[in-house]
MARBA-3410 file (N, C-alpha, C, O; in Angstrom, 1 decimal):
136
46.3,102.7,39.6,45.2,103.6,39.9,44.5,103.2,41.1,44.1,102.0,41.2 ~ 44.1,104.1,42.3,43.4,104.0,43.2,42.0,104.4,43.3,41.6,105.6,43.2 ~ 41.2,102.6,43.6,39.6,102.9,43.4,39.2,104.0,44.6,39.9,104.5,45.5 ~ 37.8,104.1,44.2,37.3,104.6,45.4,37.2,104.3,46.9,37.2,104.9,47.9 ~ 37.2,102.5,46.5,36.8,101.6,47.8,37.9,101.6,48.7,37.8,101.7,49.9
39.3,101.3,47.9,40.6,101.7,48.6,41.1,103.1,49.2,41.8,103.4,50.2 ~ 40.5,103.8,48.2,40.7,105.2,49.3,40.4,105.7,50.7,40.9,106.5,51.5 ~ 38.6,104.6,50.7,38.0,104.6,52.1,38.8,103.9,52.7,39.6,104.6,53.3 ~ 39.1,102.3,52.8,39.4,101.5,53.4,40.8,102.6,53.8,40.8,103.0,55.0 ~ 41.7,103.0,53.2,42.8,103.6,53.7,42.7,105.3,54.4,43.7,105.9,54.8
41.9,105.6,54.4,41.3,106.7,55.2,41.2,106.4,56.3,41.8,106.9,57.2 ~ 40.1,105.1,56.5,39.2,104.8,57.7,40.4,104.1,58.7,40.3,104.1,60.0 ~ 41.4,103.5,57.9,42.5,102.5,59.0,43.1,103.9,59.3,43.2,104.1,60.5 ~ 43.6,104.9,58.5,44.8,105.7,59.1,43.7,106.8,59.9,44.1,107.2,61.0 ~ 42.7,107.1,59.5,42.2,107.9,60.3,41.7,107.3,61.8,42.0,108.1,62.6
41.1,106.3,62.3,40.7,105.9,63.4,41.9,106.2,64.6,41.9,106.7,65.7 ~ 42.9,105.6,64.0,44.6,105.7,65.7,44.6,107.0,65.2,45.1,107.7,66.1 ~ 44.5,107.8,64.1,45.0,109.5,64.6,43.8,110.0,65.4,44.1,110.3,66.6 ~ 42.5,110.1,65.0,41.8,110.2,66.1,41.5,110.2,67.7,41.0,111.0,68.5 ~ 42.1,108.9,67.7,42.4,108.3,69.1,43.6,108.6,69.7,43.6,108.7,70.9
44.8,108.7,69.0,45.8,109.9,69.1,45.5,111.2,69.7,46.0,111.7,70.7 ~ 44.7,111.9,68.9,44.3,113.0,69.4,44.0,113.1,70.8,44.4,113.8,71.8 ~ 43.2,112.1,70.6,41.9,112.6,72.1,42.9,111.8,73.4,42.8,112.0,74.6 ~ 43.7,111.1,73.1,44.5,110.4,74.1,46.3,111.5,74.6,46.8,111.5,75.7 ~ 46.8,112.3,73.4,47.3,112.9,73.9,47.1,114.4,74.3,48.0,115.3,74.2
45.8,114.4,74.7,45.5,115.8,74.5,44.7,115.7,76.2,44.2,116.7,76.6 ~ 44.8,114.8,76.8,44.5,113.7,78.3,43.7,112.8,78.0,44.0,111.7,78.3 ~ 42.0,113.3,77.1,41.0,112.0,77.4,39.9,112.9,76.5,39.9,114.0,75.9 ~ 39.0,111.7,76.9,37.9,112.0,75.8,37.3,113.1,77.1,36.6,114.0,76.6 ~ 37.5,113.2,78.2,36.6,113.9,79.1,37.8,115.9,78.9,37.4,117.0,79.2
38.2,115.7,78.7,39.4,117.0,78.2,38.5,117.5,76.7,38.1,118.7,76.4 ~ 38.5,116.9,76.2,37.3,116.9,74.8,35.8,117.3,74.6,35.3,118.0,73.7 ~ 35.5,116.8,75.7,34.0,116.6,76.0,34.1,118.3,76.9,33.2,119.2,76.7 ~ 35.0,118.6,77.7,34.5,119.7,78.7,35.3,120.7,77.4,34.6,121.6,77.0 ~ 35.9,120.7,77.1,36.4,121.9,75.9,35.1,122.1,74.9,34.4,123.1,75.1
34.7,121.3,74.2,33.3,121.1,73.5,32.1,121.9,73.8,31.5,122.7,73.2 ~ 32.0,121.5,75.4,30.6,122.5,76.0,31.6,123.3,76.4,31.1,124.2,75.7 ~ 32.4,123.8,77.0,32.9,125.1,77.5,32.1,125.8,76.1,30.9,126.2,76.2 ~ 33.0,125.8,74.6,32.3,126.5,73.5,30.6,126.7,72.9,29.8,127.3,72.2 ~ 30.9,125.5,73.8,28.5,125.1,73.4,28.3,126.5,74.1,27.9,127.5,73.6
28.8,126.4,75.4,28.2,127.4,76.2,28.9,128.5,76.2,29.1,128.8,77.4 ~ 29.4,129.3,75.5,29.9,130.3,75.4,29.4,131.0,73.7,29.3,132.2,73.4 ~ 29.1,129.9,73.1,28.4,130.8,71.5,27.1,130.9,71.8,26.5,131.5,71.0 ~ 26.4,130.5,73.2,24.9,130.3,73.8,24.6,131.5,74.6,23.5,132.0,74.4 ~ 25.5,132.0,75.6,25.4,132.3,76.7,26.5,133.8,76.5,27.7,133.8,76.3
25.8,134.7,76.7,26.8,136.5,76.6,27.4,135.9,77.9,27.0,135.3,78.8 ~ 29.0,136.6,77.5,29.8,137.1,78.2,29.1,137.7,79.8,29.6,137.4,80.9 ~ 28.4,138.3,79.6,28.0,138.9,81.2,27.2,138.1,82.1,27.0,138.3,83.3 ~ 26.6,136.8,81.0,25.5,136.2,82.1,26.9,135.1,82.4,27.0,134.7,83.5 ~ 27.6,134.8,81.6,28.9,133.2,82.3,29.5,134.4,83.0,29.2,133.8,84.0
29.9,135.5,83.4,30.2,136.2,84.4,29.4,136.5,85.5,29.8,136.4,86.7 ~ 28.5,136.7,85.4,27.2,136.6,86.7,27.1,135.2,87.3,27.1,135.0,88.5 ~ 27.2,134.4,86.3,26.7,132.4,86.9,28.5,132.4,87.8,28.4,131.8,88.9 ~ 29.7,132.8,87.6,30.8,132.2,87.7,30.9,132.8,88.7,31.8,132.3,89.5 ~ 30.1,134.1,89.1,30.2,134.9,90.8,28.8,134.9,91.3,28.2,135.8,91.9
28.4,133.6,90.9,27.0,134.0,92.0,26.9,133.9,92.9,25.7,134.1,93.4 ~ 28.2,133.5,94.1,27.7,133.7,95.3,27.9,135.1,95.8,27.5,135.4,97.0 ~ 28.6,136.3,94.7,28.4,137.2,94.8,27.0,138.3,94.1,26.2,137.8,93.2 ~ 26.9,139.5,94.6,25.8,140.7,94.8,26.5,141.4,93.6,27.2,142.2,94.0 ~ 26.6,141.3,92.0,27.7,142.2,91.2,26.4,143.0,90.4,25.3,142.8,89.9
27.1,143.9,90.7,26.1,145.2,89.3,25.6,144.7,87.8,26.3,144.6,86.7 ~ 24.7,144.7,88.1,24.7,144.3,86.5,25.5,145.3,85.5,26.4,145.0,84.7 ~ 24.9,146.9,85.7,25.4,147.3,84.3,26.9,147.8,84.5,27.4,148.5,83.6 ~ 27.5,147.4,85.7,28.9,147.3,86.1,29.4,146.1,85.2,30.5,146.4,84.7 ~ 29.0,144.9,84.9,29.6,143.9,84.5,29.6,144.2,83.2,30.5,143.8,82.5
28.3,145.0,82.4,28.3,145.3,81.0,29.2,146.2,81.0,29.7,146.2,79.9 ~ 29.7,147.2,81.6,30.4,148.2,81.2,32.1,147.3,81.2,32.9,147.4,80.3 ~ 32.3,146.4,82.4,33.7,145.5,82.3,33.7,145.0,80.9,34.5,145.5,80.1 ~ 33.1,144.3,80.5,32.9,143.5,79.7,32.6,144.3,78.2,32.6,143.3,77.4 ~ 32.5,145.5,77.5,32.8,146.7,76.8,34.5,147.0,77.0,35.5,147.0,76.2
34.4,147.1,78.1,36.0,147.6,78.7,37.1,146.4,78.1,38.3,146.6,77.8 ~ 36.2,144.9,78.3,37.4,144.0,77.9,37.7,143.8,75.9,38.5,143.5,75.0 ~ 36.2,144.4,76.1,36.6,144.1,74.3,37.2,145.3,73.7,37.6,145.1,72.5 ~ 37.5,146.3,74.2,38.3,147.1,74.3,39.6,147.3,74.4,39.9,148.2,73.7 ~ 40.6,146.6,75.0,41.4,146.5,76.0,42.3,144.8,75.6,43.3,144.5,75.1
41.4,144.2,75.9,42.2,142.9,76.1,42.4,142.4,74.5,41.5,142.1,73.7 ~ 43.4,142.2,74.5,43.9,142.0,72.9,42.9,140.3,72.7,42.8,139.6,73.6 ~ 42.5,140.0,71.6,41.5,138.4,70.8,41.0,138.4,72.1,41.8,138.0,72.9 ~ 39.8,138.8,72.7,39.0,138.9,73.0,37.9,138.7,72.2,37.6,139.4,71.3 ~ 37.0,137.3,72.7,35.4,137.1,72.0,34.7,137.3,72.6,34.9,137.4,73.8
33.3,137.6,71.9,32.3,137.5,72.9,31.9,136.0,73.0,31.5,135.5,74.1 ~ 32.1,134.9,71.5,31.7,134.0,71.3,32.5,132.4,71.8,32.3,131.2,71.6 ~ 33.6,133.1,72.5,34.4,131.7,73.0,34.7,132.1,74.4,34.7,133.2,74.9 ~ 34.9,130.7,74.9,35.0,131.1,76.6,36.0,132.3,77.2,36.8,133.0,76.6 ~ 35.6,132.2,78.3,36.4,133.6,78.8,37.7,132.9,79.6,37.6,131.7,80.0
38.6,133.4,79.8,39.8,133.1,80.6,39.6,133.6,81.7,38.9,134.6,82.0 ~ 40.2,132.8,82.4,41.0,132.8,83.8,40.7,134.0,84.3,40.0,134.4,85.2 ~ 41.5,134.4,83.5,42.3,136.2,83.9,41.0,136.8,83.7,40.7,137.4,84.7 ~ 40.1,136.9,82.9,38.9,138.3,83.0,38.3,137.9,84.3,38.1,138.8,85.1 ~ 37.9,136.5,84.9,37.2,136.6,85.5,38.3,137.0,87.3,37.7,137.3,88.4
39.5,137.0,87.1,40.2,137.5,88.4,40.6,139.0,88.2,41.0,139.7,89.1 ~ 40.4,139.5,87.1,40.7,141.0,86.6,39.1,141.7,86.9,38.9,142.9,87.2 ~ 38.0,140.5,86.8,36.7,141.6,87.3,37.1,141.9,88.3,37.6,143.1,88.5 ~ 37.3,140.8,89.8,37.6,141.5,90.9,38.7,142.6,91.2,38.5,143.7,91.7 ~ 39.5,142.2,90.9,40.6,143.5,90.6,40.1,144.8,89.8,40.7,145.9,90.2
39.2,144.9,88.8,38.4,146.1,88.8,37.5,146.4,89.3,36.8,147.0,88.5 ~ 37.0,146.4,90.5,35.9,146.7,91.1,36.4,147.1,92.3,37.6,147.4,92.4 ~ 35.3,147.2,93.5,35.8,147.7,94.9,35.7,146.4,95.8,35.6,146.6,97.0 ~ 35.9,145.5,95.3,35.8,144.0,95.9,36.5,143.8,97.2,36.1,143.3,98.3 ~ 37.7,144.3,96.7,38.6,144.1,97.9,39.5,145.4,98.4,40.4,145.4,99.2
38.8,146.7,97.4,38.9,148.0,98.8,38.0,148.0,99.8,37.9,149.0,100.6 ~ 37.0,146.9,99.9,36.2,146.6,100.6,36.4,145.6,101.9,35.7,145.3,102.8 ~ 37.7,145.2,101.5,38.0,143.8,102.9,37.3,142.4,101.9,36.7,141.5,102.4 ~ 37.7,142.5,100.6,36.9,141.3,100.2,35.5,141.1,100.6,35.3,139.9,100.6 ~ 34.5,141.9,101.1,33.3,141.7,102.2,32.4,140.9,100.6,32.3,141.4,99.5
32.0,139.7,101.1,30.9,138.7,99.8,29.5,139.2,100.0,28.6,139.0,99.1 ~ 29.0,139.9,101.5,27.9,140.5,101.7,27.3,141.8,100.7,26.1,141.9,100.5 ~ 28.2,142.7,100.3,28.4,144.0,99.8,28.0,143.6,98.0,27.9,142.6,97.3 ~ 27.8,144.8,97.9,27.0,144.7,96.2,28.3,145.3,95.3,28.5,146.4,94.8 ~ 29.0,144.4,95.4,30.2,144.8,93.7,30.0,145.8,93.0,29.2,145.6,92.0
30.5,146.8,93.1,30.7,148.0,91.6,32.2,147.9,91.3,33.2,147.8,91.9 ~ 31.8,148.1,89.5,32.8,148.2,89.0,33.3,150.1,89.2,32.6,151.1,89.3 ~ 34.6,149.8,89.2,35.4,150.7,89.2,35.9,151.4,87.8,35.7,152.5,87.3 ~ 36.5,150.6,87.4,37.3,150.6,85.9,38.5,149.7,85.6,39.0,149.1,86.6 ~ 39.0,149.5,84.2,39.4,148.2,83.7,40.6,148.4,84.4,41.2,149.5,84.4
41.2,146.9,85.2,42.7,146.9,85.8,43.4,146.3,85.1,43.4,145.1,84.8 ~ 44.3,147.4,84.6,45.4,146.7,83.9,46.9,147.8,84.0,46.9,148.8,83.2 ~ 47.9,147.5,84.8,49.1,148.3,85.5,49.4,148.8,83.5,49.8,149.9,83.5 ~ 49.3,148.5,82.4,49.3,148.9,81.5,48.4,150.6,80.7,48.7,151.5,79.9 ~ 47.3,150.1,81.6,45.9,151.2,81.6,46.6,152.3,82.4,47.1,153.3,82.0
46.4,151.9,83.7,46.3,152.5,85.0,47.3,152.3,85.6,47.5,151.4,86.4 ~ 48.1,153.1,85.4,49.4,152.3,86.2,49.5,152.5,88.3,49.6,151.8,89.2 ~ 49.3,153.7,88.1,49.0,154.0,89.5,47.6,153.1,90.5,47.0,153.6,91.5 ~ 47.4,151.9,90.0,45.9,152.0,91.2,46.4,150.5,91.3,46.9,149.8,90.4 ~ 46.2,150.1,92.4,46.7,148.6,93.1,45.9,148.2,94.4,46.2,148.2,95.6
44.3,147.8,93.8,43.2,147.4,94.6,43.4,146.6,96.0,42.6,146.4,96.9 ~ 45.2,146.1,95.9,45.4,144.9,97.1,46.2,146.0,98.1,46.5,145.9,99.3 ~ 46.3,146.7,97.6,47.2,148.0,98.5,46.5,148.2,99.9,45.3,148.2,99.8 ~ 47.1,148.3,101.4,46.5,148.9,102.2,47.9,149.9,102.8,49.1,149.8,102.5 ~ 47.2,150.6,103.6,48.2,151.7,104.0,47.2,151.8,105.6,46.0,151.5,105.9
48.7,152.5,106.3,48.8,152.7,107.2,47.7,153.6,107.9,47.2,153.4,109.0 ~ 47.6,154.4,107.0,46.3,155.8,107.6,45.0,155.2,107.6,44.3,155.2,108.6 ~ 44.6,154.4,106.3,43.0,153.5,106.0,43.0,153.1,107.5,43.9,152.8,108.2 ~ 41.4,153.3,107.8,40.7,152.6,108.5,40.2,151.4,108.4,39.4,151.2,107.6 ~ 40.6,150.5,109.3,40.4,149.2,109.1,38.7,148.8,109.0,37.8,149.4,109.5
38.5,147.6,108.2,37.6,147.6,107.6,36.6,146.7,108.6,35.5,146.5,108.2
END
């Protein structure tokens, strides 16, 4: 029969190296630490304002970024509002907007266009230029 006290003591030895296991094959305690607050700050902070902070050296619409951001929860399959955002929404805002039918210009005030996805929209390709366009 196994006491109580042996159950700890055998918990606490096998659990400490899986622990340290973890956090060591997963890179470091700092891989841990930034995953942790990525989620602090994403169950804290709406989707539109970590999209406003992640382009602030850009001019973006606000109720352009609410309407993206409707559009993503729409559209983009496990989509939260409550866990960080990926990569891809924040390089898919610029590709829905007029960002760079604009010459990429960082001076200019960002409007959303509508959600880019060659799945959605198959015909529209914001990197496109043609011959006739006036250069920017």
């Amino acid at each position: 029969m196994i006491t109580r006290r042996r159950f700890l003591e055998v918990a606490i030895i096998s659990g400490v190296p899986v622990a340290a296991g973890s956090l060591a094959w997963s890179g470091s305690f700092g891989w841990f630490y930034s995953r942790a607050s990525r989620r602090l700050v994403a169950a804290l902070r709406s989707p539109e304002d970590r999209l406003l902070s992640h382009f602030d050296y850009l001019a973006l619409e606000p109720e352009g970024v609410t309407r993206y951001v409707a559009d993503c929860e729409r559209y983009r399959e496990g989509f939260s509002r409550r866990l960080p955002l990926a990569p891809e929404v924040y390089t898919n805002y610029l590709l829905s907007s007029d960002f760079f039918k604009n010459g990429a210009d960082q001076s200019r005030l960002i409007r959303y266009i509508g959600y880019y996805d060659p799945a959605i929209t198959p015909c529209n390709n914001p990197l496109a230029r043609f011959d006739d366009e006036p250069e920017a």
